[in-house]
Biopython code that builds the backbone (N, CA, C, O; Angstrom):
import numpy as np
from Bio.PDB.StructureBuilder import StructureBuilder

atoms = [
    (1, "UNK", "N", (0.851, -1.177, 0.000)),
    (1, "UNK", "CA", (0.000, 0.000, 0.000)),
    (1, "UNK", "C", (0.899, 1.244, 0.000)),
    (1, "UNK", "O", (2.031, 1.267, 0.484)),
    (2, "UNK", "N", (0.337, 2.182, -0.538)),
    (2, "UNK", "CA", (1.807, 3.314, -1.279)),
    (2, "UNK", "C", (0.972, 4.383, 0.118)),
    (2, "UNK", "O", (0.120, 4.005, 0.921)),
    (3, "UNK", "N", (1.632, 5.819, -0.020)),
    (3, "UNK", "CA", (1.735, 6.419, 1.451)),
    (3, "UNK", "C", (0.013, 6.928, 0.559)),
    (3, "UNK", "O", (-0.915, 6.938, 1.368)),
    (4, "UNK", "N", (-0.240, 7.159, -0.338)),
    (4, "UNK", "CA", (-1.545, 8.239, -0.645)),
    (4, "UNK", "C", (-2.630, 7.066, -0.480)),
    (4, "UNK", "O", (-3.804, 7.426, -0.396)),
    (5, "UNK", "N", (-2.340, 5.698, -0.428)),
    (5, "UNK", "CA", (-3.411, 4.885, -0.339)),
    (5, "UNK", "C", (-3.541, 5.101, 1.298)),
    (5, "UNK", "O", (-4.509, 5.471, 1.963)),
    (6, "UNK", "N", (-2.125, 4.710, 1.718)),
    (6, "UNK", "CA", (-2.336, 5.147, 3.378)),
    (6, "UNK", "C", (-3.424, 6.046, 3.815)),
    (6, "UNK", "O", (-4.375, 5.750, 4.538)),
    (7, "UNK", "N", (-3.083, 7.463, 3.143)),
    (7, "UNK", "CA", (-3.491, 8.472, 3.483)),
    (7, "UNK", "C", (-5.031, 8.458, 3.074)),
    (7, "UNK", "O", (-5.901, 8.904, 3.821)),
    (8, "UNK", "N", (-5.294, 7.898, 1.806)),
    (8, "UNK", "CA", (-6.766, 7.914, 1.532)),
    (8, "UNK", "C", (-7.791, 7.026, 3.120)),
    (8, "UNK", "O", (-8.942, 7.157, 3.535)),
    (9, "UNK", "N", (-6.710, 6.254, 3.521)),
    (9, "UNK", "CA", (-7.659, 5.259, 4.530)),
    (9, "UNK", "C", (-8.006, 5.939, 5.903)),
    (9, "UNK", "O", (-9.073, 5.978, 6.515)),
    (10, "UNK", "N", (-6.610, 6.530, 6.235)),
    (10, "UNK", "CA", (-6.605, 6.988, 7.548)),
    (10, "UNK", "C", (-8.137, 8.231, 7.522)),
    (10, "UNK", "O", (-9.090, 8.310, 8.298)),
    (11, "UNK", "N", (-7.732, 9.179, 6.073)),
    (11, "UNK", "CA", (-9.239, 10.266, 5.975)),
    (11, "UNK", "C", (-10.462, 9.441, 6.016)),
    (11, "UNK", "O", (-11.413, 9.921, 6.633)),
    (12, "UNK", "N", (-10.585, 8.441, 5.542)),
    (12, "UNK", "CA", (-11.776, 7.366, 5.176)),
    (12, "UNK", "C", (-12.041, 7.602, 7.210)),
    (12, "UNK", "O", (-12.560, 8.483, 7.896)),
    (13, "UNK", "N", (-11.495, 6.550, 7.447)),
    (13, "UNK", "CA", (-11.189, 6.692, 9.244)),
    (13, "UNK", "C", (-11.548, 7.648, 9.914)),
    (13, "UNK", "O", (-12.627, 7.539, 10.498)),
    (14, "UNK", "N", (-10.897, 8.696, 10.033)),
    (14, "UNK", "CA", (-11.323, 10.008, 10.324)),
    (14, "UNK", "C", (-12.697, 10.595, 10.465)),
    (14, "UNK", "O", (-13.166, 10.964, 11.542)),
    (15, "UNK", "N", (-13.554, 10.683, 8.851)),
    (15, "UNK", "CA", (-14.317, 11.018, 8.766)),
    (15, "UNK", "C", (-15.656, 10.282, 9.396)),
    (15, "UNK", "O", (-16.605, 10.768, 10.012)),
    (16, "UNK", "N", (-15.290, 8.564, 8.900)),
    (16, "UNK", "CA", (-16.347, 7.659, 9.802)),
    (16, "UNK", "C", (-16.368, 7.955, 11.441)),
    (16, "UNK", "O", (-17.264, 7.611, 12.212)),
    (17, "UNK", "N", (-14.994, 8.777, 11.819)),
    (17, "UNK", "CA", (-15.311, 9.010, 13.634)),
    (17, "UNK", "C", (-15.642, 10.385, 14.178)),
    (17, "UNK", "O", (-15.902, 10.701, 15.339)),
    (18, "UNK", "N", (-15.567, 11.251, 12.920)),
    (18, "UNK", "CA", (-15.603, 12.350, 13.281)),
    (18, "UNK", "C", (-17.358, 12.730, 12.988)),
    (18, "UNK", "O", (-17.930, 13.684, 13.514)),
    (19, "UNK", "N", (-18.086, 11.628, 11.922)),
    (19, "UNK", "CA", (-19.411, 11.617, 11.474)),
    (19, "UNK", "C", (-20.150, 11.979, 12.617)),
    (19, "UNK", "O", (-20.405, 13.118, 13.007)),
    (20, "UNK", "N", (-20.685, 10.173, 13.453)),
    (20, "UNK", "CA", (-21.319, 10.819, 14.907)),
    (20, "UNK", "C", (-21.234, 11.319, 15.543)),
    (20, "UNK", "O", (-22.269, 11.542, 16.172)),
    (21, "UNK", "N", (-19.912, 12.009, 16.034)),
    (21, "UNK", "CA", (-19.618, 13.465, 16.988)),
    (21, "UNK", "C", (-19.988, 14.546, 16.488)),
    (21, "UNK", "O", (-20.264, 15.546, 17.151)),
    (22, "UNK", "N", (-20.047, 14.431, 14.840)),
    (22, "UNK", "CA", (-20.884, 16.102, 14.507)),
    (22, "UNK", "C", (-22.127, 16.092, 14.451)),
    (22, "UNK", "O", (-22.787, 17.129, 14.518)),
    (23, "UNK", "N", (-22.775, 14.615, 14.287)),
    (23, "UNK", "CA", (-24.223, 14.809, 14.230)),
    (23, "UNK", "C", (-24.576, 14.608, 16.060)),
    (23, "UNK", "O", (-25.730, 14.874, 16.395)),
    (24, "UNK", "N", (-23.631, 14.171, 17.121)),
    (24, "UNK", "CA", (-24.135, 14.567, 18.399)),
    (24, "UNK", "C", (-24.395, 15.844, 18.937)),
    (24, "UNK", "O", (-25.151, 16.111, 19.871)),
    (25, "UNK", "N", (-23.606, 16.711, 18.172)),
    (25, "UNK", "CA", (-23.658, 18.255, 18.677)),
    (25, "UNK", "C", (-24.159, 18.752, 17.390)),
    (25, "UNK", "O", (-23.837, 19.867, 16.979)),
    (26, "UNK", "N", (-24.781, 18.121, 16.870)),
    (26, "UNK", "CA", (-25.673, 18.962, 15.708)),
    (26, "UNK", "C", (-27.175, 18.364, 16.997)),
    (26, "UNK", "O", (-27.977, 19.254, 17.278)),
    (27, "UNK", "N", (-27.284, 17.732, 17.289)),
    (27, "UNK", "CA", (-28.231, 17.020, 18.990)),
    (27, "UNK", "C", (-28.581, 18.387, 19.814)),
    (27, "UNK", "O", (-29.588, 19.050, 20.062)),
    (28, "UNK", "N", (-27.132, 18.437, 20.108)),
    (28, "UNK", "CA", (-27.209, 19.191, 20.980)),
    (28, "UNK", "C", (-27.558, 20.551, 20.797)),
    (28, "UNK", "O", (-27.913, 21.266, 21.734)),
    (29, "UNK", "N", (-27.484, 20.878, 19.795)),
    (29, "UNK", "CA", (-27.670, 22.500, 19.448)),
    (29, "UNK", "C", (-29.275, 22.745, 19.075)),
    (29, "UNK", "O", (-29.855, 23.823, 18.946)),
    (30, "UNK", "N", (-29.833, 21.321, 18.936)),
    (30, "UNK", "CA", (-31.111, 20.930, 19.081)),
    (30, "UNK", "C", (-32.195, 21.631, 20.530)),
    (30, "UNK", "O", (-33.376, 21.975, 20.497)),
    (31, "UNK", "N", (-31.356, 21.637, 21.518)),
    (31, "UNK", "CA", (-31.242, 21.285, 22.738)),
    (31, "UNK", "C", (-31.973, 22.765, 23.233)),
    (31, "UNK", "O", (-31.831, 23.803, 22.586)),
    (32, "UNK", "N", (-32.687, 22.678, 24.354)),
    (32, "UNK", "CA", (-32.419, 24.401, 24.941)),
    (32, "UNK", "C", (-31.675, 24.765, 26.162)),
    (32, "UNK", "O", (-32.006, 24.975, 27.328)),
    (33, "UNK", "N", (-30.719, 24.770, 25.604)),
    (33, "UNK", "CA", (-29.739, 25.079, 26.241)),
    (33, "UNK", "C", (-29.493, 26.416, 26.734)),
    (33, "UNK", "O", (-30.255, 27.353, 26.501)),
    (34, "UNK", "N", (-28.396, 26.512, 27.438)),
    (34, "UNK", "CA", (-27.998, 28.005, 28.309)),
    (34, "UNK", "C", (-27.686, 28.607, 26.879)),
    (34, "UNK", "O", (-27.978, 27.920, 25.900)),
    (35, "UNK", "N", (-26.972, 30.152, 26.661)),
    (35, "UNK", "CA", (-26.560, 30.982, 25.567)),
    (35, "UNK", "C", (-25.110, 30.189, 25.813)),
    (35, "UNK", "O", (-24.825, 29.396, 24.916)),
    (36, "UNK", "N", (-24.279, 30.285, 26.773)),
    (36, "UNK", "CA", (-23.038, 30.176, 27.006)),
    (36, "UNK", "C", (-22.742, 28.450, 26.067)),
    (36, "UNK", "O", (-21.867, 28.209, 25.236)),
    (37, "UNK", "N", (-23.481, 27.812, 26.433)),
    (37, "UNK", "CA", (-23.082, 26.370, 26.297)),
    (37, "UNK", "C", (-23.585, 26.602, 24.605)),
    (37, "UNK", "O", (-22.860, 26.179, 23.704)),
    (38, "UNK", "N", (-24.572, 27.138, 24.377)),
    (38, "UNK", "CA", (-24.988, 27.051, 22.878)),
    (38, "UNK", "C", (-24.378, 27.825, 22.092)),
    (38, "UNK", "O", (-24.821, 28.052, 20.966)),
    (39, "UNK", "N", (-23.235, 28.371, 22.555)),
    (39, "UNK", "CA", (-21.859, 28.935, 21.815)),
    (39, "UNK", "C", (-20.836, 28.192, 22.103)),
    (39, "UNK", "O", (-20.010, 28.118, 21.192)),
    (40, "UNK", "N", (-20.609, 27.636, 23.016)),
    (40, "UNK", "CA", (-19.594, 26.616, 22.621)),
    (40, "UNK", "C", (-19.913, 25.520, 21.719)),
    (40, "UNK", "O", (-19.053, 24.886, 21.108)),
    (41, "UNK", "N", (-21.332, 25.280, 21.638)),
    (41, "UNK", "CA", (-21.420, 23.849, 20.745)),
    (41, "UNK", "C", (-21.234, 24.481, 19.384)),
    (41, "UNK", "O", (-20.552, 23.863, 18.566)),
    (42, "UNK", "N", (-21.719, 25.541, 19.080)),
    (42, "UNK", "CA", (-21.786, 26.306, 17.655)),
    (42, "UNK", "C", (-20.622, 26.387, 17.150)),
    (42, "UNK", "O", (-20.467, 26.463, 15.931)),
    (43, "UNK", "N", (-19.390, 26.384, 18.201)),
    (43, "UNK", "CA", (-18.152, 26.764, 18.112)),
    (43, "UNK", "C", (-17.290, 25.344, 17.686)),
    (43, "UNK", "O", (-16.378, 25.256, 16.865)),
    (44, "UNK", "N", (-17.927, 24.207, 18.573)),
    (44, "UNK", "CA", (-17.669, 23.266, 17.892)),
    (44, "UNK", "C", (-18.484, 22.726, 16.487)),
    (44, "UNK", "O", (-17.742, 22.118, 15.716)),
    (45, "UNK", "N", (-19.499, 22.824, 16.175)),
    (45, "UNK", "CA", (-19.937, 22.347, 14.985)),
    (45, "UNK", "C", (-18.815, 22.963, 14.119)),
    (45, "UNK", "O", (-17.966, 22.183, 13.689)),
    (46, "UNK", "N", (-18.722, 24.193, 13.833)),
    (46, "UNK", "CA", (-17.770, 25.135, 12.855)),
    (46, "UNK", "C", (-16.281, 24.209, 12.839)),
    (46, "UNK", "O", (-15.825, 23.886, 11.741)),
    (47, "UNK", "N", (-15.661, 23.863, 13.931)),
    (47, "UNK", "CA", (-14.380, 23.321, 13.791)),
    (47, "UNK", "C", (-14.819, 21.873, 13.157)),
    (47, "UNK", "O", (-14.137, 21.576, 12.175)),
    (48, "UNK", "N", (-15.597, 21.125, 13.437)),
    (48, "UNK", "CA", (-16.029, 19.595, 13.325)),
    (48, "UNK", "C", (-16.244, 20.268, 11.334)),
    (48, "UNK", "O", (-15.348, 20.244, 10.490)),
    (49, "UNK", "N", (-17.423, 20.688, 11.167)),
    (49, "UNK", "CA", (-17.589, 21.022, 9.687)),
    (49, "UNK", "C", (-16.117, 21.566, 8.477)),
    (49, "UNK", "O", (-15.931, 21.393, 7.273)),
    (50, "UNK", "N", (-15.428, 22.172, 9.434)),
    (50, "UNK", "CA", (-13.919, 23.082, 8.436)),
    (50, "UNK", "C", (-13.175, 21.724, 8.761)),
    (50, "UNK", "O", (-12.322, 21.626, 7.880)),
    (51, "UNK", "N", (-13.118, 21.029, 9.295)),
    (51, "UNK", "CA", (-12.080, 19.811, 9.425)),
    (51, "UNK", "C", (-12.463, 19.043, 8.461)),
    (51, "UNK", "O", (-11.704, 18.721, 7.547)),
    (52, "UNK", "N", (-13.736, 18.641, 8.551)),
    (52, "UNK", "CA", (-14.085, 17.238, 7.709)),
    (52, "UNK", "C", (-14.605, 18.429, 6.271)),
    (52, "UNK", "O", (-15.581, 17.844, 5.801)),
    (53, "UNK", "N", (-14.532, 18.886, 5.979)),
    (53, "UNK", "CA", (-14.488, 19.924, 4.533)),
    (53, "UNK", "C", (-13.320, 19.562, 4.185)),
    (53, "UNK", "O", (-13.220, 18.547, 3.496)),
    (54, "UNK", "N", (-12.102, 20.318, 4.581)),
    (54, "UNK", "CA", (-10.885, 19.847, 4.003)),
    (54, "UNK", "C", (-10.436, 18.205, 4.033)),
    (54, "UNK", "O", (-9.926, 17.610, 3.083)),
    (55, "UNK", "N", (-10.677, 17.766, 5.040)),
    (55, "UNK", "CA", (-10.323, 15.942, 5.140)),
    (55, "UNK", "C", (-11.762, 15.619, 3.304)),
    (55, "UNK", "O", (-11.672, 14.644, 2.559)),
    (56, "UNK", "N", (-12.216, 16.112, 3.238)),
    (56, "UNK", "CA", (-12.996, 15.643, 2.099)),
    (56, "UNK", "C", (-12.258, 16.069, 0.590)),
    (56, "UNK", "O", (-12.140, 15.485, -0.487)),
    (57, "UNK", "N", (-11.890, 17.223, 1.047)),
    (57, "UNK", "CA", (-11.104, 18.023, -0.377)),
    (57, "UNK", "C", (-10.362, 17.289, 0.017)),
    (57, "UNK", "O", (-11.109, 16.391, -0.370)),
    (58, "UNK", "N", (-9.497, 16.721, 0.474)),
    (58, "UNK", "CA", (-7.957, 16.141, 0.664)),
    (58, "UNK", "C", (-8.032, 14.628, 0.186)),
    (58, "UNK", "O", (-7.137, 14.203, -0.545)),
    (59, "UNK", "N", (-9.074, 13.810, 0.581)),
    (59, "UNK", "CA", (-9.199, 12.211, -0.218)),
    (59, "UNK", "C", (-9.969, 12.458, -1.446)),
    (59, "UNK", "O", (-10.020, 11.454, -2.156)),
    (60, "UNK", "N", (-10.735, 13.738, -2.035)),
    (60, "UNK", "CA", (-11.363, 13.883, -3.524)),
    (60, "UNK", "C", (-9.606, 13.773, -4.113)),
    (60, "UNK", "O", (-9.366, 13.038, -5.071)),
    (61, "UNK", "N", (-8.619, 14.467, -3.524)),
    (61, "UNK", "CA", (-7.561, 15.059, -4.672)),
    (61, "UNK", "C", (-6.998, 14.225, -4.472)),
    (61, "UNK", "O", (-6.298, 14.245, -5.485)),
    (62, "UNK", "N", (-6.446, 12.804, -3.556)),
    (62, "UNK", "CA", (-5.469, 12.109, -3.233)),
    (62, "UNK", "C", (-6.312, 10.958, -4.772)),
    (62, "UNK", "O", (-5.679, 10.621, -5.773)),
    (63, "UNK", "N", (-7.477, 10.672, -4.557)),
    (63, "UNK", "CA", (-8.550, 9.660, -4.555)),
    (63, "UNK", "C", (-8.002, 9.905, -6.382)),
    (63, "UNK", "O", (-7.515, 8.957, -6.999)),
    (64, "UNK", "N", (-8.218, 11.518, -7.140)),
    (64, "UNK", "CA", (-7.398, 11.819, -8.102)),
    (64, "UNK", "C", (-6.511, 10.836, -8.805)),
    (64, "UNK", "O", (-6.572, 10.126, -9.809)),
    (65, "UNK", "N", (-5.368, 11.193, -7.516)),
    (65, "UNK", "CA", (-3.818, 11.174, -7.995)),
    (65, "UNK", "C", (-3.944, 9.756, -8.231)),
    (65, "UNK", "O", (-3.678, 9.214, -9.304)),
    (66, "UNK", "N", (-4.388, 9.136, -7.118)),
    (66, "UNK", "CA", (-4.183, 7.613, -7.499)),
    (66, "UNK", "C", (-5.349, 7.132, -9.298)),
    (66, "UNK", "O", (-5.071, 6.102, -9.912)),
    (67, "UNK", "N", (-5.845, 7.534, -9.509)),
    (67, "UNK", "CA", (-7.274, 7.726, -10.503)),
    (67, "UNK", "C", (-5.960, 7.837, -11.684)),
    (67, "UNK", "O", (-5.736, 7.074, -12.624)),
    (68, "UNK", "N", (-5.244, 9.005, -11.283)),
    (68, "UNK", "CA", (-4.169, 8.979, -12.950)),
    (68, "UNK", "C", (-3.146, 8.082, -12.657)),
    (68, "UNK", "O", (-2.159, 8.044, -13.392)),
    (69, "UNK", "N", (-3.270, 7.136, -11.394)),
    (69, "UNK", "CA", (-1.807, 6.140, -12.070)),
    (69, "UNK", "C", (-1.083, 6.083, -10.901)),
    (69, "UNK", "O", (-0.336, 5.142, -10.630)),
    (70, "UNK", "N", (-1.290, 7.177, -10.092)),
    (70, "UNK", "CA", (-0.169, 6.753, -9.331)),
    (70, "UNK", "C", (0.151, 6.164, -8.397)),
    (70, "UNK", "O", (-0.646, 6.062, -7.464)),
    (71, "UNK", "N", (1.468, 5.555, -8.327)),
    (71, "UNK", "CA", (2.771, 6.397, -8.190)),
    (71, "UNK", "C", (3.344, 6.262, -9.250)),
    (71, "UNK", "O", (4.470, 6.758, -9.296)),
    (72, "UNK", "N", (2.932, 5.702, -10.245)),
    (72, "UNK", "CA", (3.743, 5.610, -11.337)),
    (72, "UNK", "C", (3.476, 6.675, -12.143)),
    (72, "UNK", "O", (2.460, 7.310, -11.859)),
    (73, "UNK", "N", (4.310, 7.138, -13.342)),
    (73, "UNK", "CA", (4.622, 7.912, -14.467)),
    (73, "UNK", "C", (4.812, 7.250, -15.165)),
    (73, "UNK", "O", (5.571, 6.343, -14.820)),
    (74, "UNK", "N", (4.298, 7.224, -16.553)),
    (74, "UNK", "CA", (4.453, 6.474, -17.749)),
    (74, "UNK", "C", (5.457, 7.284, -18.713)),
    (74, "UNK", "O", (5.213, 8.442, -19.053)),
    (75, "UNK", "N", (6.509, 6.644, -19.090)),
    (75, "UNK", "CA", (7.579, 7.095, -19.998)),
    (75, "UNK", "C", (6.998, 7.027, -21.399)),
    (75, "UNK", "O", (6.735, 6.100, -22.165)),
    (76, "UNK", "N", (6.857, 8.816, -21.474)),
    (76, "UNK", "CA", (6.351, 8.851, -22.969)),
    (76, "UNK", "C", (6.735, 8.815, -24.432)),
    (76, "UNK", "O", (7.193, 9.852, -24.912)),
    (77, "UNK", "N", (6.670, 8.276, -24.819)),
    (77, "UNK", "CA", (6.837, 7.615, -26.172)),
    (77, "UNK", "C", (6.793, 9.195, -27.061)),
    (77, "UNK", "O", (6.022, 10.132, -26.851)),
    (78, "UNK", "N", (7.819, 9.106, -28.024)),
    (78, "UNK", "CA", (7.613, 10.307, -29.009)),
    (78, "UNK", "C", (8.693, 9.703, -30.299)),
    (78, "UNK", "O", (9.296, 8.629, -30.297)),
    (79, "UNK", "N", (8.702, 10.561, -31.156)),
    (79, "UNK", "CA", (8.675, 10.080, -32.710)),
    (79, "UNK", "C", (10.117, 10.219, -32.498)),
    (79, "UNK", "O", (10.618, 10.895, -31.599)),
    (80, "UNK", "N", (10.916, 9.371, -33.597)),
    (80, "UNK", "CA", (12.553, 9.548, -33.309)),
    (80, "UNK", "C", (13.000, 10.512, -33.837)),
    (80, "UNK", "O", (14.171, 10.489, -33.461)),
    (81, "UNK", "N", (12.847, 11.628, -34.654)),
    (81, "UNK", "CA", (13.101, 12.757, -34.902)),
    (81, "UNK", "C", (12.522, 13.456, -33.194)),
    (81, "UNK", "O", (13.299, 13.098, -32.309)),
    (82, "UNK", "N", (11.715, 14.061, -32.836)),
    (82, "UNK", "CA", (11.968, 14.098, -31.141)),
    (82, "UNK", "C", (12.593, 13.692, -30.388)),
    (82, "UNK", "O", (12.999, 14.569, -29.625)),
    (83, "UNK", "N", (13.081, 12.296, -30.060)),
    (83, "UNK", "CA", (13.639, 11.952, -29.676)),
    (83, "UNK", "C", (14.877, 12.486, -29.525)),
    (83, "UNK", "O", (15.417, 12.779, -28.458)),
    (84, "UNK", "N", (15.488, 12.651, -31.074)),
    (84, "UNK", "CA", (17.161, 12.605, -31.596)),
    (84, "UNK", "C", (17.059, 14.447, -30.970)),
    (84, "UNK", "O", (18.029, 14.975, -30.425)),
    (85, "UNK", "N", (15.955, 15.058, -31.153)),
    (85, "UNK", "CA", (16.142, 16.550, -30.819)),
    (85, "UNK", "C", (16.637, 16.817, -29.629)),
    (85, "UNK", "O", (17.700, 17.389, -29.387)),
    (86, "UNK", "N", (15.567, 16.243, -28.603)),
    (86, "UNK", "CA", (15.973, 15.956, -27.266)),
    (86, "UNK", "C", (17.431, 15.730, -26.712)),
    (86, "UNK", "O", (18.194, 16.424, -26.040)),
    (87, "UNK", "N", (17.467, 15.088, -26.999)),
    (87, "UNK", "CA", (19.149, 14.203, -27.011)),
    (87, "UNK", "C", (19.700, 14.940, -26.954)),
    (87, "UNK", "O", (20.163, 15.411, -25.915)),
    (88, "UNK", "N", (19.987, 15.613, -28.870)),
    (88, "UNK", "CA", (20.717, 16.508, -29.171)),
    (88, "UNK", "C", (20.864, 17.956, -28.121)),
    (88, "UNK", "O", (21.986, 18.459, -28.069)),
    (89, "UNK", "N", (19.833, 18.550, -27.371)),
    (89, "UNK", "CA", (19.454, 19.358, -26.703)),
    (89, "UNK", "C", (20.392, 19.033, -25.363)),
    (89, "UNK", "O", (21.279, 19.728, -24.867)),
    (90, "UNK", "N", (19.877, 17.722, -24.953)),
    (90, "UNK", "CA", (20.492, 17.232, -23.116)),
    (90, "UNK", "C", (22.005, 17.477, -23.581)),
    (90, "UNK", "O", (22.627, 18.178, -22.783)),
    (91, "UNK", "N", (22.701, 17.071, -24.651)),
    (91, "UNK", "CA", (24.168, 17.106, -24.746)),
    (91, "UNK", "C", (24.669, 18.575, -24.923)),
    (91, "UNK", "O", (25.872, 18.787, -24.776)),
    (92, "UNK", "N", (23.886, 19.530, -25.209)),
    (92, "UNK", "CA", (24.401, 21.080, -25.437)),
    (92, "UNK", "C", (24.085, 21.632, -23.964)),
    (92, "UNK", "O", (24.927, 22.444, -23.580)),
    (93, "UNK", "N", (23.035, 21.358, -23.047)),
    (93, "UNK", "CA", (22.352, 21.561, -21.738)),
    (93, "UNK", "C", (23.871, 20.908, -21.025)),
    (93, "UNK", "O", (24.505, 21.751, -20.390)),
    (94, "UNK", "N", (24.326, 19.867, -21.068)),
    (94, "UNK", "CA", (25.527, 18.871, -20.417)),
    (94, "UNK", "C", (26.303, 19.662, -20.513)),
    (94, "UNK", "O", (26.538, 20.108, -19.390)),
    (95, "UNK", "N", (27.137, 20.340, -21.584)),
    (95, "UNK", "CA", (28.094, 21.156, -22.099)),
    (95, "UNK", "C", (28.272, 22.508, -21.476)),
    (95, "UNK", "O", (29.251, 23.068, -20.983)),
    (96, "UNK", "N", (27.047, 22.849, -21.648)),
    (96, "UNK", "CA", (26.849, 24.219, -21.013)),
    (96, "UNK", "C", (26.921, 24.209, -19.456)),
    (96, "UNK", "O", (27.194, 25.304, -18.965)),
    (97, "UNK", "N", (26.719, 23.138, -18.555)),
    (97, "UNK", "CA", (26.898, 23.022, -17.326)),
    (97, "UNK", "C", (28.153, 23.006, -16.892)),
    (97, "UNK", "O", (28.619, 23.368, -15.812)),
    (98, "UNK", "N", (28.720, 22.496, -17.952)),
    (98, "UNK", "CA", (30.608, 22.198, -17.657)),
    (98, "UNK", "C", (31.366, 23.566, -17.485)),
    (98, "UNK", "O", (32.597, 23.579, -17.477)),
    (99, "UNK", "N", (30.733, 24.549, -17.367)),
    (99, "UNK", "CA", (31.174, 26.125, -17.709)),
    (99, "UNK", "C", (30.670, 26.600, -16.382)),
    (99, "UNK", "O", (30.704, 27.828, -16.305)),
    (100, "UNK", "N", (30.110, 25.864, -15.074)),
    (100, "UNK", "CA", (29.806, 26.475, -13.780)),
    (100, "UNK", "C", (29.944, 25.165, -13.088)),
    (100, "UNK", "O", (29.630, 24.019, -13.411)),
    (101, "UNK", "N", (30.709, 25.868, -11.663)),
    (101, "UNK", "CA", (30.819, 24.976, -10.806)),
    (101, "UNK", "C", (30.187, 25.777, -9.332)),
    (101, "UNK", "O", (29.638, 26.876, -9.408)),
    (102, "UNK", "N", (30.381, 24.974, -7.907)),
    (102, "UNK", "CA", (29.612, 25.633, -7.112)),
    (102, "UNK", "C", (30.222, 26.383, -6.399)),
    (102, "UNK", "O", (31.423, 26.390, -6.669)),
    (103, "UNK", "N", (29.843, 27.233, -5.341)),
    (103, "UNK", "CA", (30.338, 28.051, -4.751)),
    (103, "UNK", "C", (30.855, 27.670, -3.260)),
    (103, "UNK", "O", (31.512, 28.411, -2.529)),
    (104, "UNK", "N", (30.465, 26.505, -3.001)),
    (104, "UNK", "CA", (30.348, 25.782, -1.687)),
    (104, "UNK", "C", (31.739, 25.670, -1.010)),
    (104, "UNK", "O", (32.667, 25.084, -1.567)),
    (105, "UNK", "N", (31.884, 26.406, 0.537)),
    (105, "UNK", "CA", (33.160, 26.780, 0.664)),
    (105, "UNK", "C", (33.492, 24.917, 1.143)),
    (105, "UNK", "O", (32.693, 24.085, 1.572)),
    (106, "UNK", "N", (34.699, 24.811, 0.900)),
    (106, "UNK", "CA", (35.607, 23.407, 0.954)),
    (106, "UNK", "C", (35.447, 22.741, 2.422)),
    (106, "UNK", "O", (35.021, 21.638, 2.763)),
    (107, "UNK", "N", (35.991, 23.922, 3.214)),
    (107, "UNK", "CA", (36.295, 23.813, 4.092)),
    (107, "UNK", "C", (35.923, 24.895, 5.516)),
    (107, "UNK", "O", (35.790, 26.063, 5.148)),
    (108, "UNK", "N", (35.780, 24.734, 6.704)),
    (108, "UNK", "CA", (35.724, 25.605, 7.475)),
    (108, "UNK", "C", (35.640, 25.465, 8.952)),
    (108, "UNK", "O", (34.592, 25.115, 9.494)),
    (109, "UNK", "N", (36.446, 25.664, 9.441)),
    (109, "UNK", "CA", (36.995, 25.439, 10.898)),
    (109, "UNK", "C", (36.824, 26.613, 11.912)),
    (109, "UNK", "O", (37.376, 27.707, 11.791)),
    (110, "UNK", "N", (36.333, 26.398, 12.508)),
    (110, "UNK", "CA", (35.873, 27.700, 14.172)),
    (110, "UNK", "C", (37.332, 26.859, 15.026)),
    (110, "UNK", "O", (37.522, 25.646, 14.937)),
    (111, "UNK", "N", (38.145, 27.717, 15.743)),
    (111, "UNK", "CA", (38.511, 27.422, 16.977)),
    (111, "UNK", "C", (38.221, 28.362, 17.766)),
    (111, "UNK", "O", (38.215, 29.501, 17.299)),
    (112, "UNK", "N", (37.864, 28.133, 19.334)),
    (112, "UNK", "CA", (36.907, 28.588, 20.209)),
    (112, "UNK", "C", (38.389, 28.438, 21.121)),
    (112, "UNK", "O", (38.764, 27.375, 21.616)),
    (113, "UNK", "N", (38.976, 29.475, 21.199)),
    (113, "UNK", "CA", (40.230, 29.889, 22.361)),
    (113, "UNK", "C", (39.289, 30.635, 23.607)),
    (113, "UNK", "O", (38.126, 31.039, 23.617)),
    (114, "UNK", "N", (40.104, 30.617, 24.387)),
    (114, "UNK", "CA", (39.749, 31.473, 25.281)),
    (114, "UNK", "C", (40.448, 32.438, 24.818)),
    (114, "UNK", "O", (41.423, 32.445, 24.066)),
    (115, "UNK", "N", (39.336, 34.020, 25.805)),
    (115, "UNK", "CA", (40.015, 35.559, 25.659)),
    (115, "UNK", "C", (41.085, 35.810, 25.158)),
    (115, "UNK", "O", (41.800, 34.809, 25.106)),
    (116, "UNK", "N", (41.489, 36.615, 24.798)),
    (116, "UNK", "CA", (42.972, 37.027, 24.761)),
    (116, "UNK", "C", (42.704, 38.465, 26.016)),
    (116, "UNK", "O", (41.670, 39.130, 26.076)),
    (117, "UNK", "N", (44.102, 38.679, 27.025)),
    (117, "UNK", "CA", (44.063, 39.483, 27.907)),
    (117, "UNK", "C", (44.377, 40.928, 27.463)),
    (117, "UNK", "O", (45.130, 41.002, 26.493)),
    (118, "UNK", "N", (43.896, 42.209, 28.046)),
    (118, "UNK", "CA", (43.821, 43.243, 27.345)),
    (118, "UNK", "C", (45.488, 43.901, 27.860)),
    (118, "UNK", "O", (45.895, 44.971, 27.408)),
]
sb = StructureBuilder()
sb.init_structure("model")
sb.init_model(0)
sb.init_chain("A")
sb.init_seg("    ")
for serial, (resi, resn, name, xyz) in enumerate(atoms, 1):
    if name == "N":
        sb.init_residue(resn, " ", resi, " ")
    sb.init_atom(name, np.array(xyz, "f"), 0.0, 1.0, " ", f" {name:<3s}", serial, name[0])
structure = sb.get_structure()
């Protein structure tokens, strides 16, 4: 199982536990309750609803990725005149790289003396 199948299951999960806790305080808001308590539940419906909104956008787009294939990429096929262009291209791209190198210092050493006296 690849990590987005993972991930599709665990949201699957999620949402099946997060279901009856929003429809309990969708109950409760039913309820006649104090003002105080019927703002905190309101307060929770809003977090319970923006959670499982995105956990829904998040297994529609995973649910996607796997839909086109993946994890794989299919190596695309093109005509051998493309091909030979390509090529021809990566070896002038190769060439042209040989003309920069990096800047990355070699080396670099701290020694940590004590003071020097004034």
């Amino acid at each position: 199982m690849t990590a987005v199948e993972q991930a599709i299951a665990e949201i699957k999960g999620l949402l099946a536990e997060f279901s009856p806790q929003l429809e309990g305080l969708k109950d409760y808001q039913r309820l006649n309750l104090q003002d105080d308590t019927q703002t905190e539940i309101t307060a929770s419906i809003t977090v319970y609803e923006r959670r499982m909104a995105a956990l829904t956008t998040a297994k529609a787009a995973l649910e996607a990725l796997v839909a086109d294939g993946h994890p794989t990429l299919p190596v695309r096929e093109v005509s051998q005149a493309a091909y030979d262009d390509l090529k021809a291209n990566a070896g002038t791209i190769e060439s042209a790289l040989l003309r920069f190198s990096s800047n990355v210092a070699t080396g670099m050493t701290l020694d940590a003396t004590g003071p020097e006296p004034k």
